[in-house]
C-alpha positions as CSV (number, residue, x, y, z in Angstrom):
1,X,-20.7,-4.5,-19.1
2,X,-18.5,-5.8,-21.8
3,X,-18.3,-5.1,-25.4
4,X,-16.6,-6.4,-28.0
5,X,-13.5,-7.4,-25.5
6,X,-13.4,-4.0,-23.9
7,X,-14.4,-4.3,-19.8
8,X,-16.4,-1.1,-18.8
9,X,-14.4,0.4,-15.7
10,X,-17.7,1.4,-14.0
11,X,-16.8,-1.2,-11.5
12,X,-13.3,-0.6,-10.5
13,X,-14.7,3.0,-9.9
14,X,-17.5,1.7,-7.9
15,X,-14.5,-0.1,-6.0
16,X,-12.3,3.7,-5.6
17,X,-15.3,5.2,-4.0
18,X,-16.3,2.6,-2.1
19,X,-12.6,2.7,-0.7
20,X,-12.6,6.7,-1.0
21,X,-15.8,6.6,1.3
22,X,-14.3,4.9,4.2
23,X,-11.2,6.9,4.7
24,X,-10.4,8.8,8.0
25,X,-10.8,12.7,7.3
26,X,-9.0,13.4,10.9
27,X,-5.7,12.0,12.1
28,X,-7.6,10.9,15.4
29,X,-9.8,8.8,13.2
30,X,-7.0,6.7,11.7
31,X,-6.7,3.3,13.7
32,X,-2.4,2.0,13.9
33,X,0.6,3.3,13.2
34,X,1.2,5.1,16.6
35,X,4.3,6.3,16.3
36,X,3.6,7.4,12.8
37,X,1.0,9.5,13.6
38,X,2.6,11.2,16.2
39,X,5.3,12.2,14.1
40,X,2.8,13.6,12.2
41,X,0.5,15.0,14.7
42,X,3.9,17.0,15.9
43,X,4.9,18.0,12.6
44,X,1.5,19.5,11.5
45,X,0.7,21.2,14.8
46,X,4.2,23.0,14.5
47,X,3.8,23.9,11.0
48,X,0.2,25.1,12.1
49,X,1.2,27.3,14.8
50,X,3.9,29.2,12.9
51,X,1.9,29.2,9.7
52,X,4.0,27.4,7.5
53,X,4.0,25.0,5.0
54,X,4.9,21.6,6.7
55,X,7.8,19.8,5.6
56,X,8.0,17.1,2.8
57,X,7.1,13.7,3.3
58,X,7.9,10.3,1.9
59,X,5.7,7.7,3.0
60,X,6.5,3.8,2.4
61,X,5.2,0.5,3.3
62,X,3.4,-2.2,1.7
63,X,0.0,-1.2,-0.2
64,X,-3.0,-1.0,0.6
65,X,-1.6,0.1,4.5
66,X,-3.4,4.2,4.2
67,X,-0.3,6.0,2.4
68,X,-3.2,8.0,-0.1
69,X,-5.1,8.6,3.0
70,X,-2.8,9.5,5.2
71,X,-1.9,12.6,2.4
72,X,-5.4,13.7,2.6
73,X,-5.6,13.7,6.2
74,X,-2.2,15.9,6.2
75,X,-4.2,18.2,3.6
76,X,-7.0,18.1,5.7
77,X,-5.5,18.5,9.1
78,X,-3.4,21.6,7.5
79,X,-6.7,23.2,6.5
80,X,-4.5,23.4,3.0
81,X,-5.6,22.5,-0.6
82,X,-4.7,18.9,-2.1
83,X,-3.1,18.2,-5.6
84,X,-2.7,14.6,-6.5
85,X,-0.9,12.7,-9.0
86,X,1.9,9.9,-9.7
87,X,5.0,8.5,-10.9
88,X,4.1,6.9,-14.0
89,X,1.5,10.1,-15.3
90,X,4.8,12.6,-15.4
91,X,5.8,11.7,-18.7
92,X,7.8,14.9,-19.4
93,X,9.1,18.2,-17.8
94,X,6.7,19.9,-19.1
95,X,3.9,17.5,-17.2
96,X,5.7,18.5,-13.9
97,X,6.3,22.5,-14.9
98,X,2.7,22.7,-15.4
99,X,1.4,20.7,-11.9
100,X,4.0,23.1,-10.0
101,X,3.4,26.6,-11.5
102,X,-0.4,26.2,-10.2
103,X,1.1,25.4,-6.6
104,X,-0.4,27.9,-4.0
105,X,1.3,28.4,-0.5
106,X,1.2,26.1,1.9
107,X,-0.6,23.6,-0.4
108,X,-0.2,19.7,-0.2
109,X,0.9,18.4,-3.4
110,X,0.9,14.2,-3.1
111,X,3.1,12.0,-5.9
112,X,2.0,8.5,-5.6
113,X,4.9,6.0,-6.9
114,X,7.4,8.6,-6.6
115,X,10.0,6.0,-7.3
116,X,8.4,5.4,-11.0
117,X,9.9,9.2,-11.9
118,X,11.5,9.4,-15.1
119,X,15.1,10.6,-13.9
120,X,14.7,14.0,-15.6
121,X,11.4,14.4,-14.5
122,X,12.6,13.5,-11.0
123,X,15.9,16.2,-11.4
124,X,13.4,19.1,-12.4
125,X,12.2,18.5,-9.1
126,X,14.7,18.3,-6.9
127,X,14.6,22.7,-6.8
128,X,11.1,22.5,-6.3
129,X,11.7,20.3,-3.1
130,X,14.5,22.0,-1.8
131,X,14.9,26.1,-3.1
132,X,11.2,26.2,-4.0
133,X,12.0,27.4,-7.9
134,X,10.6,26.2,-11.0
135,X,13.7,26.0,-13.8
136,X,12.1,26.4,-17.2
137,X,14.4,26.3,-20.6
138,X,13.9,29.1,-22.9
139,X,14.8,28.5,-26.3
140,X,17.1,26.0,-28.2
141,X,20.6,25.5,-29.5
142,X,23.0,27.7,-28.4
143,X,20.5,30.6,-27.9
144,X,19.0,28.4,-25.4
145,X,18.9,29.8,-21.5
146,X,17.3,28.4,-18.5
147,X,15.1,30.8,-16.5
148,X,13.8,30.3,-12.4
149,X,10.5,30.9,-11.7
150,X,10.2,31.4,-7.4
151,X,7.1,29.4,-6.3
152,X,5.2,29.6,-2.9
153,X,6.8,27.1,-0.1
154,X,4.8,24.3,0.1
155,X,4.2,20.8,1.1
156,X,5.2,17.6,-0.7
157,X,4.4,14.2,0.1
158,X,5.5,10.9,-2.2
159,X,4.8,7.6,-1.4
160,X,6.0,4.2,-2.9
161,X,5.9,0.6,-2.2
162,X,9.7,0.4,-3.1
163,X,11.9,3.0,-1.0
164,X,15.0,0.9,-2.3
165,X,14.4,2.2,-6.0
166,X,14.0,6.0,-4.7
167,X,17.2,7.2,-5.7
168,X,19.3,8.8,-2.5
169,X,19.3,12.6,-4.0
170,X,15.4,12.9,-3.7
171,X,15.2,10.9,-0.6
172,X,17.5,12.9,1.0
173,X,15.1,16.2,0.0
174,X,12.2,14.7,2.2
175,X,12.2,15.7,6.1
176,X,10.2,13.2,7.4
177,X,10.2,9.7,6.0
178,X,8.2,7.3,7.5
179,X,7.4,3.8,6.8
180,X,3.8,1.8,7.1
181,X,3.7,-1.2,8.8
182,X,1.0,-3.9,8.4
183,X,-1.6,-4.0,10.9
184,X,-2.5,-6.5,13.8
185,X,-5.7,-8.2,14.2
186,X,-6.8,-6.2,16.9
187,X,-6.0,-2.8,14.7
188,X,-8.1,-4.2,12.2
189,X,-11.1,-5.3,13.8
190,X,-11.3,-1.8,15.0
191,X,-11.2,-0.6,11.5
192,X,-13.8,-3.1,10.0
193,X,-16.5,-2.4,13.1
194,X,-15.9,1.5,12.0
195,X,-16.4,0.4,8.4
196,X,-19.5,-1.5,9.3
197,X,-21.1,1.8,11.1
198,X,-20.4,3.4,8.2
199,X,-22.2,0.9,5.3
200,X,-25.0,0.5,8.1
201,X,-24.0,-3.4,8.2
202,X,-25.3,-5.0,11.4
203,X,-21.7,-7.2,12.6
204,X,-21.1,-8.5,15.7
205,X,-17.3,-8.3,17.2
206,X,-16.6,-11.9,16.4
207,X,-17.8,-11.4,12.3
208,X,-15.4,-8.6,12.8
209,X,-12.6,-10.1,14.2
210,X,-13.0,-13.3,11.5
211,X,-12.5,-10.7,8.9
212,X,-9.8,-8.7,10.3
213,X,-8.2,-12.5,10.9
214,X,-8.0,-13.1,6.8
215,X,-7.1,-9.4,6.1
216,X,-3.3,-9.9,5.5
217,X,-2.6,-7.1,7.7
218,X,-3.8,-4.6,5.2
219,X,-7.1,-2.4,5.4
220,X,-7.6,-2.3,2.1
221,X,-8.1,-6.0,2.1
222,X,-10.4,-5.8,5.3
223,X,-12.6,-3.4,3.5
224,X,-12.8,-5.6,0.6
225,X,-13.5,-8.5,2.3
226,X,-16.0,-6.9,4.6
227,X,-17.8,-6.1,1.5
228,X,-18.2,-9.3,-0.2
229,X,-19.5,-10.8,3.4
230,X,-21.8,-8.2,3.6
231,X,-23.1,-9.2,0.2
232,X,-23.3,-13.0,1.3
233,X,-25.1,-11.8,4.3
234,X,-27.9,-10.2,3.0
235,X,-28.3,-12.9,0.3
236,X,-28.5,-15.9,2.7
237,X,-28.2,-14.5,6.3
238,X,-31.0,-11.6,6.6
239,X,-28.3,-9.1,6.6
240,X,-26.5,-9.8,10.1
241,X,-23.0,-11.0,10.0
242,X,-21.8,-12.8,12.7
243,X,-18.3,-15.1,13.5
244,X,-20.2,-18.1,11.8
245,X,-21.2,-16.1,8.6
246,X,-18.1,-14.1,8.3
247,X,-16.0,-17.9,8.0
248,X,-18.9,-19.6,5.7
249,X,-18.7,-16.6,3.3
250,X,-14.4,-16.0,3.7
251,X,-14.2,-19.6,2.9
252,X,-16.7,-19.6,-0.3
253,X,-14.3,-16.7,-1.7
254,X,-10.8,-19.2,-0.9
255,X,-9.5,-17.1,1.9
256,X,-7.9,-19.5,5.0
257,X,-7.8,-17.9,8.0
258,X,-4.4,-16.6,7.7
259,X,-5.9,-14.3,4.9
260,X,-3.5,-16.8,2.0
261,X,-5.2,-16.7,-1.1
262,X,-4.6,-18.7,-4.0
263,X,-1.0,-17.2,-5.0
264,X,0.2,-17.3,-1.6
265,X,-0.4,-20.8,-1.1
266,X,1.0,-21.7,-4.8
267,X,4.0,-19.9,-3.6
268,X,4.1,-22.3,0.2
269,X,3.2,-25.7,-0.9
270,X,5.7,-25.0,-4.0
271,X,8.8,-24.7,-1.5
272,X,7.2,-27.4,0.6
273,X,6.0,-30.2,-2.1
274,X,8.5,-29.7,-4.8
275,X,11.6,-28.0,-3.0
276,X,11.4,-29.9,0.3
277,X,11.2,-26.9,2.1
278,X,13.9,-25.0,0.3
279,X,16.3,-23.5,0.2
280,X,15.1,-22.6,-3.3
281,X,15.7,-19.8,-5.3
282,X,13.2,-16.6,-6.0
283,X,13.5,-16.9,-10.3
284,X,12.9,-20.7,-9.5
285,X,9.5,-20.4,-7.3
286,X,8.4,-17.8,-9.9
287,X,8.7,-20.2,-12.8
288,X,6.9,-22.7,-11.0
289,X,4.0,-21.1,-10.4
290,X,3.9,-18.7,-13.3
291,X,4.5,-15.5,-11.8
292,X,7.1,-12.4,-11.8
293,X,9.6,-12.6,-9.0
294,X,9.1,-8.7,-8.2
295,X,5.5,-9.4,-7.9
296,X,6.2,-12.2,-5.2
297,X,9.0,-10.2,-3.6
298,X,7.4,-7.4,-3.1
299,X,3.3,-8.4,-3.0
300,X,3.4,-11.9,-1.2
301,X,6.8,-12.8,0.6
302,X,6.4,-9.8,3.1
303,X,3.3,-11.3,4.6
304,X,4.2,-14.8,4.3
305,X,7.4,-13.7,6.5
306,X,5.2,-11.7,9.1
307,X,3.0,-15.0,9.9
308,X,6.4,-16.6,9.6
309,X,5.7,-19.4,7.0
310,X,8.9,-18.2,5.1
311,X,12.4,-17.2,5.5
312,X,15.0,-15.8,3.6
313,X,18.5,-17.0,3.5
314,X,22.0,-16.7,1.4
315,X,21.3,-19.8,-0.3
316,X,17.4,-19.4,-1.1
317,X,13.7,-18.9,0.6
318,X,13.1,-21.9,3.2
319,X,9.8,-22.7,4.7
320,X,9.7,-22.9,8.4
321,X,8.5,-25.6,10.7
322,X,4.7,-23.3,11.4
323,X,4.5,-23.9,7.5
324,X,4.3,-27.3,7.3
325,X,2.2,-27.2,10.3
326,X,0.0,-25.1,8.7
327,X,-0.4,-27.1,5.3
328,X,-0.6,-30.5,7.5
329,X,2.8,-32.0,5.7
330,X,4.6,-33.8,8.3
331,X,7.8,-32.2,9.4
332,X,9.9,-34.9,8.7
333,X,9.3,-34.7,4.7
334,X,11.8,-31.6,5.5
335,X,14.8,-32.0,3.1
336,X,13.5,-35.4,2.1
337,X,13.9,-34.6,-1.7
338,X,17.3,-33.2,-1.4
339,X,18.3,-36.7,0.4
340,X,17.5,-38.9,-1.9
341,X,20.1,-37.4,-4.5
């Protein structure tokens, strides 16, 4: 519904429950990340047989890969209460003082985009983490004294898509750190046929494994997509989503089957057609195609590295030989540009 400009958020709601609704309660339940979960599955069953709080965790990894779920299931498999919130919401101390003064014992308390942390923010916590004391200032001027308030030992977990900007004093206050990897096909299927059982969407394991193809390695995206071809489904298929349906519908919504969508491929055929396959410089595919260079460093170049379309090298990014294989441009076009001057 739109009024006057202003977009109602009912449906990016919709969206969180609709993603909120699918997450694994138990750690059994979550599909991947073996050896991540069984650092976990270690860590909370020790915690749980001497009765303690478990030990802080930083999560990282690309999103969309389970970070937020993976807190709950922590919270869950702790039989412990959940408080959520993030980087860029703890504005001031006094934010923070008020979220950890309501801690209990043995409570899981999750900070998404823990490296957004305003640095004072962030040093205000560093007691928390590591003597389990809340330091509030009393007074001003030179009357002014600083007073500790104990708190209950509990859990913390943050998670960020950029462990690089976490700054090495409040990464070093984290037991376990543990990083997300992007999922394989197989991994995925799995995760859409569970997904299916649980919207009551009648897919075959082909339809599954077409989506779980075009899912950039990410569940999130799997989800999605499995929710848009369950829409064309019962619009022109009778509901049933098979390998045939799953491609018609992935390729009405401009998703190949590598999963590239439009940015992705702006970002290939830019170092392939203009650049001759690189090298070429981050700042100069990002003015090419419009877009920030975090924002393709950090949300496109990862994946386009895993299916190995792209490298990076001292002189710039260079698309490999599987690129131009992929976007049917003859090999030999490689460095053609650069020849001719």
């Amino acid at each position: 519904m739109r009024d006057k400009g202003i977009v109602s958020p009912a449906p990016r709601d919709e969206e969180r429950q609709f993603e909120a609704g699918l997450r694994p309660r138990r750690l059994d339940d979550f599909t991947g990340q073996t050896k991540l979960k069984e650092n976990l599955a270690i860590a909370i069953e020790a915690a749980r047989r001497r009765g303690e709080a478990m030990d802080h965790v930083l999560l990282y990894g690309p999103p969309g890969l389970g970070k937020t779920t993976l807190a709950t299931i922590i919270a869950s498999e702790l039989e412990a209460g959940f408080e959520q919130t993030s980087g860029p919401i703890l504005q001031k101390k006094l934010d923070l003082t008020g979220i950890l003064s309501n801690i209990r014992a043995r409570q899981v308390f999750f900070i998404d985009e823990i490296h957004r942390l305003l640095p004072d923010v962030e040093e205000m916590l560093y007691s928390a983490l590591e003597d389990f004391r809340v330091d509030i200032l009393i007074g001003a001027g030179p009357g002014a004294r600083t007073h500790s308030l104990p708190m209950p030992r509990f859990t913390a977990i943050g998670a960020t898509t950029r462990q690089g900007l976490v700054s090495a004093p409040l990464r070093g206050r984290f037991g376990l750190v543990l990083r997300l990897n992007h999922y394989d096909v197989a991994e995925l299927e799995r995760i859409v046929l569970r997904s299916a059982g649980l919207l009551d969407v009648a897919i075959d394991e082909e339809g599954a494994r077409e989506i779980a193809r075009r899912s950039r390695g990410t569940p999130r995206i799997a989800n999605r997509l499995l929710r848009r071809v369950r829409d064309y489904a019962q619009v022109r298929a009778e509901g049933h989503i098979d390998r045939g349906i799953a491609t018609t519908a992935l390729d009405l919504l401009e998703v190949d089957r590598f999963g590239l969508d439009e940015i992705d491929q702006k970002i290939m055929l830019t170092v392939i057609e203009k650049y001759s396959g690189g090298p070429v410089g981050l700042n100069t595919i990002a003015a090419s195609i419009d877009e920030e260079p975090a924002t393709i460093e950090e949300v496109y170049e990862p994946y386009l590295m895993q299916l190995g379309f792209l490298d990076r090298t001292p002189r710039g990014r260079v698309a490999t030989d599987h690129a131009f294989d992929h976007f049917n441009i003859p090999r030999h076009m490689r460095g053609l540009q650069r020849s001719l001057f």
